[in-house]
SESE-764788 format. One line per field, with one value per residue (C-alpha): residue in one letter; residue number from 1; x, y, z. Coordinates in steps of 0.5 Angstrom, whole numbers, padded with zeros to 4 digits, m for minus. Layout:
BEGIN
resn: (A,...)
resi: (NUM,...)
x: (X,...)
y: (Y,...)
z: (Z,...)
END
This chain:
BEGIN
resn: (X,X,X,X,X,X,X,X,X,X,X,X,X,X,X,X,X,X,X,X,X,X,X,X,X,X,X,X,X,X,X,X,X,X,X,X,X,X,X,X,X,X,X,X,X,X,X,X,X,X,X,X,X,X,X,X,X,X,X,X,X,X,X,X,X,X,X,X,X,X,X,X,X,X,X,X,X,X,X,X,X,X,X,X,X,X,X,X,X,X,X,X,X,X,X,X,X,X,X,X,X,X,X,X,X,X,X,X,X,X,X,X,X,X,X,X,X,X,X,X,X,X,X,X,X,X,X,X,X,X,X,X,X,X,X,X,X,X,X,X,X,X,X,X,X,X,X,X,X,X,X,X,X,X,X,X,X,X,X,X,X,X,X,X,X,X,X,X,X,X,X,X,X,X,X,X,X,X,X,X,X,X,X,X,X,X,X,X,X,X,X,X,X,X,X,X,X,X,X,X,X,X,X,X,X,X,X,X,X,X,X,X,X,X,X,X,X,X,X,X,X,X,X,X,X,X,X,X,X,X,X,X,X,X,X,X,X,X,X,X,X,X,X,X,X,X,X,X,X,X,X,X,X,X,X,X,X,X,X,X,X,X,X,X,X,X,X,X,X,X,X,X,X,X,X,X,X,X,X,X,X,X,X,X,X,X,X,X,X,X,X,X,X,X,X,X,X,X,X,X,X,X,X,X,X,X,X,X,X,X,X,X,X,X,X,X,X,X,X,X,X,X,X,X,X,X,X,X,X,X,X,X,X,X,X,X,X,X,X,X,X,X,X,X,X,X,X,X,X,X,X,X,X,X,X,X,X,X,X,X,X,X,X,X,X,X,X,X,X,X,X,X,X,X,X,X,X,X,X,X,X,X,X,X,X,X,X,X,X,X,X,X,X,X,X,X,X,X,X,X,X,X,X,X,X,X,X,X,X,X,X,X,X,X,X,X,X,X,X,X,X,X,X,X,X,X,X,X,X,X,X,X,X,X,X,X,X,X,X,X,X,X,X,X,X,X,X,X,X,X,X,X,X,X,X,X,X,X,X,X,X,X,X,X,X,X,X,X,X,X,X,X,X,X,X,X,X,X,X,X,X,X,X,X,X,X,X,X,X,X,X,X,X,X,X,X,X,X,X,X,X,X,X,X,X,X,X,X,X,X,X,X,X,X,X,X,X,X,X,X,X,X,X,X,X,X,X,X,X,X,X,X,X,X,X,X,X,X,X,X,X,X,X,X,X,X,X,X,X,X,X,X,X,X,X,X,X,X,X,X,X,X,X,X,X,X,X,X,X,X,X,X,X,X,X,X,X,X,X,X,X,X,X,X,X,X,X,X,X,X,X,X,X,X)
resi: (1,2,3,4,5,6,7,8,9,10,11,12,13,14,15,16,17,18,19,20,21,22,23,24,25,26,27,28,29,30,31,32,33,34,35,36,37,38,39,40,41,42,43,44,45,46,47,48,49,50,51,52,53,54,55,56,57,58,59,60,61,62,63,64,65,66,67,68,69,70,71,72,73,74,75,76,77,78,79,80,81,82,83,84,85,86,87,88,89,90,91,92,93,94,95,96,97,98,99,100,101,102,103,104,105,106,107,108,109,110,111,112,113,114,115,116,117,118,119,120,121,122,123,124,125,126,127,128,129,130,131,132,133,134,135,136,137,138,139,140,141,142,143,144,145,146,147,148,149,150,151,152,153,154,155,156,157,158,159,160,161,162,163,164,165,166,167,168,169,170,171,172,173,174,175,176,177,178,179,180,181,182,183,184,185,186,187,188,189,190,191,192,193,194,195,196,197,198,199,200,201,202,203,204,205,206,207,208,209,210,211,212,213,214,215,216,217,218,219,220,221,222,223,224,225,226,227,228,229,230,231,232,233,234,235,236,237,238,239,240,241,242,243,244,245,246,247,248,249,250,251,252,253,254,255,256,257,258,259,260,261,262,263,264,265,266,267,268,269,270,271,272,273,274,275,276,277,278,279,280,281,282,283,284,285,286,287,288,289,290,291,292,293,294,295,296,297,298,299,300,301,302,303,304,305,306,307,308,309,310,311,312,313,314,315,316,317,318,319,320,321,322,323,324,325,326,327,328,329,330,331,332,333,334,335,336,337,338,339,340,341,342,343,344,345,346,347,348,349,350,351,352,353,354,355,356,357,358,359,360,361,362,363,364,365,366,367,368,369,370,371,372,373,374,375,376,377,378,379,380,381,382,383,384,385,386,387,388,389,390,391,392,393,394,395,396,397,398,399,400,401,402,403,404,405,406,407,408,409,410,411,412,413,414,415,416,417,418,419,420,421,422,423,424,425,426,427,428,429,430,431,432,433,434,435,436,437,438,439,440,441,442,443,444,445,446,447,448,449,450,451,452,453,454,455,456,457,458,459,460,461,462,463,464,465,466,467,468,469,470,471,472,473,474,475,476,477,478,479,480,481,482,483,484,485,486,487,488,489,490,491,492,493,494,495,496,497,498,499,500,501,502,503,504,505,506,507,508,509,510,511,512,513,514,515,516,517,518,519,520,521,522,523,524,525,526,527,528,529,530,531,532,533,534,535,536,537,538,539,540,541,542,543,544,545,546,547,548,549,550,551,552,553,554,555,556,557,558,559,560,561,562,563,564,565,566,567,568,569,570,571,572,573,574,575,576,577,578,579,580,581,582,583,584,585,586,587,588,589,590,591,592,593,594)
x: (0315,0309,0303,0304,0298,0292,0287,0281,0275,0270,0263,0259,0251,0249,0253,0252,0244,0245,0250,0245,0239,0243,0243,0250,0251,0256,0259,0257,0263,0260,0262,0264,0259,0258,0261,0254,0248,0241,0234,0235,0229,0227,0223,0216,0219,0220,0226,0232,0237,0243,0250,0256,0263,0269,0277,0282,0288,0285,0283,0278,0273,0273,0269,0264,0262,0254,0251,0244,0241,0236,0239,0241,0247,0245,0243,0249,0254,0257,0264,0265,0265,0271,0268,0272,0278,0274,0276,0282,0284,0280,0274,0267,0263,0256,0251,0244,0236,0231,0224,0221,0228,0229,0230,0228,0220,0216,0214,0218,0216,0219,0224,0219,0220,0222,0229,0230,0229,0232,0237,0238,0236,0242,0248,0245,0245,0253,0255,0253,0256,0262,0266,0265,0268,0263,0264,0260,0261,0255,0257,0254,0251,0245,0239,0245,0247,0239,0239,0245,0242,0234,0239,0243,0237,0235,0242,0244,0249,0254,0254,0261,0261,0258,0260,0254,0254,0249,0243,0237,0234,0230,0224,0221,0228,0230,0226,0221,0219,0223,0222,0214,0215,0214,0220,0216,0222,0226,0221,0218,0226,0228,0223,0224,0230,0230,0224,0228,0232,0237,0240,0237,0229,0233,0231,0230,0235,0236,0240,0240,0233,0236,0234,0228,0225,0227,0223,0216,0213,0218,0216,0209,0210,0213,0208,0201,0196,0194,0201,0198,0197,0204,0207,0201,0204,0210,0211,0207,0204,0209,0213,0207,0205,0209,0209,0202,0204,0208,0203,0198,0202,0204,0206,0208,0204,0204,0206,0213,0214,0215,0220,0224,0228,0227,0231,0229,0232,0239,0240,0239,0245,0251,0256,0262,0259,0263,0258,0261,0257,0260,0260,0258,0252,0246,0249,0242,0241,0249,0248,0241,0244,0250,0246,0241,0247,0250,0244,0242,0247,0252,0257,0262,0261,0267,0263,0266,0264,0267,0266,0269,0270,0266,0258,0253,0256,0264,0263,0264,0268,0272,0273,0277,0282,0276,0269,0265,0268,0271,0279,0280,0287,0289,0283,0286,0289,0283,0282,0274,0276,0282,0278,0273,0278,0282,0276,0273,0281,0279,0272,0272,0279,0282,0288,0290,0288,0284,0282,0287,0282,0286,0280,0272,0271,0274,0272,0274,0273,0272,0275,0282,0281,0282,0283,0281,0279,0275,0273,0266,0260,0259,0266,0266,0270,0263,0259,0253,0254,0248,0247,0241,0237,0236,0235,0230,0224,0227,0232,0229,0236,0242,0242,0237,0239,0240,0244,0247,0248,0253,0248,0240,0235,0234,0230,0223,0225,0220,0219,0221,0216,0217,0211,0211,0207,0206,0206,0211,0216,0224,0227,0236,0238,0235,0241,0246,0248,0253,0253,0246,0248,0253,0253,0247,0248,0241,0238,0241,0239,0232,0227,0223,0229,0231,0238,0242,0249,0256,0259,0267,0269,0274,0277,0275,0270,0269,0262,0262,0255,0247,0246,0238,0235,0230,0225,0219,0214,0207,0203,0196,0194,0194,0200,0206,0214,0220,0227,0234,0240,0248,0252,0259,0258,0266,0270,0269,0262,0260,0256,0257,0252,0254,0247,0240,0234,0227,0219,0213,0210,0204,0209,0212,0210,0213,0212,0207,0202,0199,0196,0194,0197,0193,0193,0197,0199,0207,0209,0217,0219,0225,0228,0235,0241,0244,0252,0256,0263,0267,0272,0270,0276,0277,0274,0269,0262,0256,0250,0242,0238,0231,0226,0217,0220,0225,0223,0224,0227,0221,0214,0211,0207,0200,0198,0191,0192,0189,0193,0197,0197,0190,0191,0188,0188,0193,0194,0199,0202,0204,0211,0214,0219,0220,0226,0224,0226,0219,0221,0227,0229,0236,0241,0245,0251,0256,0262,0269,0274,0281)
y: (0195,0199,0195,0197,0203,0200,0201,0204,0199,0199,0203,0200,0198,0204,0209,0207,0208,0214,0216,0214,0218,0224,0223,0221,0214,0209,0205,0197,0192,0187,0179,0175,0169,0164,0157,0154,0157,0154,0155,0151,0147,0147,0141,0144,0144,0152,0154,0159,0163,0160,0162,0158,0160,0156,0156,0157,0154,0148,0141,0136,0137,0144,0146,0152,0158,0160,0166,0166,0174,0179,0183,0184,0184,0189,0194,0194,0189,0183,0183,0189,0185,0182,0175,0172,0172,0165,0163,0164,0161,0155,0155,0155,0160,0160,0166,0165,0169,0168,0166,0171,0176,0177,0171,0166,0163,0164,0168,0173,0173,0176,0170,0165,0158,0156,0160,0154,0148,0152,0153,0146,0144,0148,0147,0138,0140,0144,0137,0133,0136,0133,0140,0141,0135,0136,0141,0147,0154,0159,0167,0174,0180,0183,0178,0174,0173,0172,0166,0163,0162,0159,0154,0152,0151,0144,0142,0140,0134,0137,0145,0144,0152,0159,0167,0171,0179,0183,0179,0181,0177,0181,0184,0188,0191,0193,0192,0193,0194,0198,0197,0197,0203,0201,0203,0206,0210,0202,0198,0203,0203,0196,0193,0198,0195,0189,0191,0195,0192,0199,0204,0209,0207,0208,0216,0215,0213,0207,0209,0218,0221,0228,0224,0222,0229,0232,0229,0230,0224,0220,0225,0223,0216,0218,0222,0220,0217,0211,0208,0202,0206,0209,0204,0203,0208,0205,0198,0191,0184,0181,0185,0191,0184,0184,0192,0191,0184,0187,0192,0188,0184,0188,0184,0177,0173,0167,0169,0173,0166,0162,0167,0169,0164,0161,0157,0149,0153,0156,0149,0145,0149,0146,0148,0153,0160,0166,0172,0179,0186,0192,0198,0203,0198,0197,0190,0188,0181,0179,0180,0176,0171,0170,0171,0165,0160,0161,0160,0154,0151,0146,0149,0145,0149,0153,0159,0167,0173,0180,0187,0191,0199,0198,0200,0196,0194,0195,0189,0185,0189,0193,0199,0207,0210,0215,0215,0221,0224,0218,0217,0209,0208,0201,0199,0195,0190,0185,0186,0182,0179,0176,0173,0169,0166,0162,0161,0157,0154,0152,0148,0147,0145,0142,0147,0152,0154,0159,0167,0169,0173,0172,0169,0167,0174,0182,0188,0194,0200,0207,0213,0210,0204,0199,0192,0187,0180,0177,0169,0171,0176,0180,0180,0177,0183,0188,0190,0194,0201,0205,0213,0217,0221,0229,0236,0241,0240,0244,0239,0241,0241,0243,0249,0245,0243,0234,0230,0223,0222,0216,0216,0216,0222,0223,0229,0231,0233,0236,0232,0233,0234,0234,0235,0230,0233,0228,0233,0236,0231,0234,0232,0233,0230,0236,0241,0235,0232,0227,0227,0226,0219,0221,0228,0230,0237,0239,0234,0236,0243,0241,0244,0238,0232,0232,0232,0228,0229,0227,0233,0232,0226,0225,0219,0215,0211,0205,0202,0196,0191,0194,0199,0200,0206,0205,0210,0211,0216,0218,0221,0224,0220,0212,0211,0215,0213,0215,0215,0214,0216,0216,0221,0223,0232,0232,0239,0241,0242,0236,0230,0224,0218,0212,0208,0209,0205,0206,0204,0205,0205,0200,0195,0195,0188,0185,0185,0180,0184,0191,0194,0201,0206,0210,0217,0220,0214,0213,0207,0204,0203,0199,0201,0197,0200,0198,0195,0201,0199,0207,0209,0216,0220,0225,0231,0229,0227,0222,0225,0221,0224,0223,0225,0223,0221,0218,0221,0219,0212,0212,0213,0219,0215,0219,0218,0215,0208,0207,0202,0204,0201,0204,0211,0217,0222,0225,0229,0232,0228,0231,0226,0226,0223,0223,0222,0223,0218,0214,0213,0213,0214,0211,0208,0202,0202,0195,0198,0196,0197,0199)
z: (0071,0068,0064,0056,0055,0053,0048,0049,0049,0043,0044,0049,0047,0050,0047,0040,0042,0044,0039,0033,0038,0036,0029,0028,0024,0028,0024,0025,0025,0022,0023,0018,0014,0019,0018,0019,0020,0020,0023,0029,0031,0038,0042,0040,0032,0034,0029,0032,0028,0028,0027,0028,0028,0028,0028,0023,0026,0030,0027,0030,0034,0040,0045,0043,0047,0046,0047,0046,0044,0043,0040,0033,0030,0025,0030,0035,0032,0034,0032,0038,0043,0041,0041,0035,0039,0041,0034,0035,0042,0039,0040,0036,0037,0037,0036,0037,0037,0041,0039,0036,0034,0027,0023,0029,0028,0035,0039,0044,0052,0056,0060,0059,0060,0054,0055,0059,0054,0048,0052,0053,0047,0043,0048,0047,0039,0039,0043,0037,0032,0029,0030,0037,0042,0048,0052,0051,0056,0054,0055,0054,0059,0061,0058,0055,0062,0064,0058,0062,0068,0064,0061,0067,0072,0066,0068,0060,0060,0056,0059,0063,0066,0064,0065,0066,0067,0069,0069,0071,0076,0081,0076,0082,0084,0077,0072,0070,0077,0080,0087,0085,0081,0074,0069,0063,0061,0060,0058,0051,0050,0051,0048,0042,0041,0041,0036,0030,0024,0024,0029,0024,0028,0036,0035,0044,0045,0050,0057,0057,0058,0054,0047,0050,0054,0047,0042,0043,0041,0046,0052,0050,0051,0058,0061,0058,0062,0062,0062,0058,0051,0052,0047,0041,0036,0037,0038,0035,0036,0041,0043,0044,0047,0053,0056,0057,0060,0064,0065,0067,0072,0077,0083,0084,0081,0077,0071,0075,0078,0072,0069,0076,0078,0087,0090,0088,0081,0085,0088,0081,0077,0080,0073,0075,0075,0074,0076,0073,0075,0075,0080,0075,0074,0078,0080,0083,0079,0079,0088,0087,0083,0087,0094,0092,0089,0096,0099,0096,0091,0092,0098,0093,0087,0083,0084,0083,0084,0080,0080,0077,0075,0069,0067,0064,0057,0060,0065,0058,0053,0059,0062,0061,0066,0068,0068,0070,0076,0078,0076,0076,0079,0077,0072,0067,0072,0071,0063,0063,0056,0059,0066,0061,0056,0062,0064,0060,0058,0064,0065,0058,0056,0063,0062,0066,0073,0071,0074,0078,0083,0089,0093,0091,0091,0087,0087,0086,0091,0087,0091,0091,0094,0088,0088,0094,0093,0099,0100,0101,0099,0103,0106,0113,0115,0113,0119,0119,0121,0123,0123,0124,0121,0124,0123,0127,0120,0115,0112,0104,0100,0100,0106,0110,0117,0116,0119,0119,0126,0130,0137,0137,0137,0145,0144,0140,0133,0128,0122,0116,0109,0102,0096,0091,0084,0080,0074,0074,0077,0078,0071,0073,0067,0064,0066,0069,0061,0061,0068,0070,0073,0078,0079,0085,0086,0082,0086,0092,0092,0090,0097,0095,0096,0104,0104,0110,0110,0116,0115,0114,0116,0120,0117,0111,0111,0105,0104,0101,0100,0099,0105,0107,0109,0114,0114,0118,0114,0113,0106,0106,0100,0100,0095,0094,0093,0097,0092,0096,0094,0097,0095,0096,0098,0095,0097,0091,0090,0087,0090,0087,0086,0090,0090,0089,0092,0091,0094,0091,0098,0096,0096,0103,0106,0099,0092,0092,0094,0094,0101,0100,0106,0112,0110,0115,0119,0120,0118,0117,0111,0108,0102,0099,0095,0090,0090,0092,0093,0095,0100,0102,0103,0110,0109,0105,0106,0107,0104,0104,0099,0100,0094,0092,0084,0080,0073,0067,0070,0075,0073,0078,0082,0082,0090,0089,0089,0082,0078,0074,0068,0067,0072,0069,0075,0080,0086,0090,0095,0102,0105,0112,0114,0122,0127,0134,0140,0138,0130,0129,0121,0119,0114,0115,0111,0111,0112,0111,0116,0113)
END
């Protein structure tokens, strides 16, 4: 018997933004007048905008579901997400703004520690109230999810289990260092945001890069130099505050440590855990966050792990039967809403036996794979598979000669060379719209992107995990960045997005240092992918694409090892990457045997 066709899910955050950047005026969803809202003070008499929300048809003390945020209802709205559906399976529900949002008092830092003890100090204050009976589960995506974790490392008594989705946690993975490239276009949007009072200020938009290359103050703001006076005209006392923080601390330092998370804080945070991502997102922060609860918490604790067939927003407020070029067979058989609330009925109510995710671990396989749940992640029945890079030196775009080979190089091969300009980086979204995230062919047939491929596969081959390229390479100037992408060169043309990685080559030996390269001097290089979890058909290929730039995400590395918050000039870069017997260039991938 078929499931019931179901509804279309509300617009996410990023939709929304894009939309109001186009012009349009979105309707917000408003949510009803709060039961109670108060300025709630902190342990330092701090003061935090508080909402509280409680339900209709159960009397007496309930437990409270708690979402801590920067983002303000008048701007993307709060009822879409569906949270009063809390309300009515009994629970309270409690919104709350950081410091230095809107009506709360303080000042915004960027995951400060003060998101630690105001997180305590909220989930010790709903417990006390006489509407709550005690149990207090905290929820939300994105910085909602990296509050969850702040609060869940100071162990308040009375916080019984959380659900963060897509979390940032890696700073220098994703933002606002992408693999140590600084992620300018990100910063000015999102701190933007967190910075309007309507949709009517969004005119960059927040996630497409079109809104902004269109707009010429925005495209001023990505591309002038010195990157530290990119935000002057348009943000204001904290919050211009923290991009020149951000700026101004461009490795891991001391300021980074107290607002990352290491492991004496994974081994602290022994409530059950529900990590949520999604394959249409980058997954870094929920992969890092569960790798380190693994590592170091307790091997006891309820932990879960779910990956779904949703984007950034989708992994909270659900997903579509189709998304780009990818048909999602299947997607609604795990509705995100549906997973929370037997969660929560579960740790906070004792009723139930909670998600049904057939193992610790589901996730769902695009290309037709579907649902698969595991007992652990990465799966125990993921192995590395390695395949070599090739070609005869002329491996520029889409006609050029590179191969993935099984075997090694056993002969001398010439080396391949890319030209990265600094200013006149190779912008896809310009021609690739809507599908600027998954469709690669403009960056594939591009002289300056290397272009690796499998050719036809015999049979089909499912990735599953953060796959690595390693690759041994040379620049003639003491920086310069390599972008990595997978795709999938499908036969209708197409070459499908599965996973980006990305290095600003100053920052091979680790994050927490910069160490400028010998001009010339072939040095090996690793660059991690983000998730991928895809079964590629037979007849359809694997492709490495391997480019100097990433922009508008990534700001241009100029190659003069200036810093790059104050940098001015630039040059051309000259790239190699080799594969000869000596310097063997590969990708490693986790494979999934079917």
């Amino acid at each position: 018997m078929s499931r019931p066709e179901r509804p279309a899910p509300p617009d996410g955050a990023t939709e929304i933004m894009e939309r109001a950047a186009r012009g349009e005026a979105p309707t917000i969803e408003r949510m009803p007048e709060p039961a109670v809202r108060i300025q709630l003070p902190m342990r330092d008499g701090v003061r935090l905008d508080t909402s509280v929300w409680l339900p209709t048809s159960v009397e007496g003390p309930v437990p409270a579901i708690l979402l801590r945020t920067p983002y303000r209802e008048d701007v993307l709205g709060w009822a879409r997400l569906g949270v009063l559906r809390y309300c009515d399976a009994g629970y309270a529900l409690v919104f709350q703004m950081i410091r230095g949002i809107g009506r709360s008092e303080g000042t915004f830092s960027f995951n400060a520690p003060h998101e630690r003890t105001d997180g305590y100090d909220t989930v010790e204050w709903i417990a006390s109230q006489s509407w709550c009976d005690g149990n207090v589960g905290m929820d939300g995506g994105s910085y909602l999810g990296m509050t969850q974790l702040a609060a869940a490392t100071e162990r308040p008594p009375h916080l019984r289990c959380m659900i963060p989705a897509v979390p940032s946690v890696d700073f220098f993975r994703e933002i606002p260092y992408s693999g140590g490239g600084f992620t300018r276009q990100h910063s000015l949007t999102w701190t933007h945001l967190i910075s309007a009072e309507s949709l009517a200020e969004l005119s960059g938009g927040f996630g497409g890069a079109l809104p902004l290359l269109a707009n010429a103050t925005w495209f001023r703001r990505l591309s002038a130099r010195p990157a530290l006076a990119a935000a002057d005209d348009l943000l204001r006392g904290d919050k211009l505050a923290h991009y020149r923080d951000t700026l101004a601390h461009p490795t891991i330092d001391a300021w980074w440590r107290e607002r990352m998370l290491g492991p004496a804080d994974w081994a602290r945070i022994e409530i059950p855990t529900l990590l949520v991502s999604g394959n249409f997102d980058l997954s870094i922060g929920a992969l890092t966050a569960w790798s380190g609860l693994e590592a170091h918490g307790p091997s006891d604790a309820d932990r879960l792990l779910l990956i779904g067939p949703w984007d950034h927003s989708g992994t909270y407020v659900g997903g579509r039967p189709r998304y780009g070029p990818h048909e999602l067979a299947d997607w609604d058989a795990v509705i995100p809403e549906a997973i929370r609330l037997a969660f929560f009925d579960q740790h906070l109510r004792h009723r139930g036996a909670g998600p049904d995710l057939g193992g610790r671990v589901k996730v769902y396989l695009t290309g037709g794979g579907g649902w698969r749940s595991f007992d652990a992640f990465p799966p125990r029945e993921v192995a590395a598979h390695t395949l070599y890079l090739a070609s005869e030196g002329r491996a520029n775009g889409r006609r050029g000669d590179g191969r993935l080979r099984d075997a090694p190089v056993r002969t001398e091969q010439s080396p391949d060379v890319l030209i990265d300009d600094p200013e006149i980086p190779f912008v896809a979204p310009m021609t690739q719209a809507a599908q600027r995230l998954l469709d690669l062919r403009e960056r594939g047939n591009h002289a300056e992107t290397l272009y690796y491929t499998t050719g036809p596969l015999a049979a089909p081959l499912t990735i599953l995990g953060e796959a690595e390229a390693v690759l041994v390479t040379a620049a003639d100037c003491p920086d310069a960045d390599l972008a990595v992408w997978l795709a999938e060169a499908r036969p209708d043309g197409s070459l499908v997005q599965l996973a980006f990685g990305y290095l600003r080559l100053r920052y091979r030996e680790g994050f927490d240092r910069e160490v400028p390269l010998e001009p010339g001097v072939a040095t090996e290089v690793r660059i991690r992918f983000h998730y991928v979890g895809h079964r590629l058909a037979a007849g359809h290929a694997l492709v490495l694409l391997v480019s100097g730039n990433n922009y508008p995400w990534v700001d241009p590395n100029s190659h003069t090892g200036e810093p790059v918050a104050t940098g001015v000039e630039t040059r051309v870069a000259r790239q190699t990457v080799y594969h000869d017997p000596a310097r063997p260039s590969r990708l490693v991938l986790p494979v999934l045997p079917d």
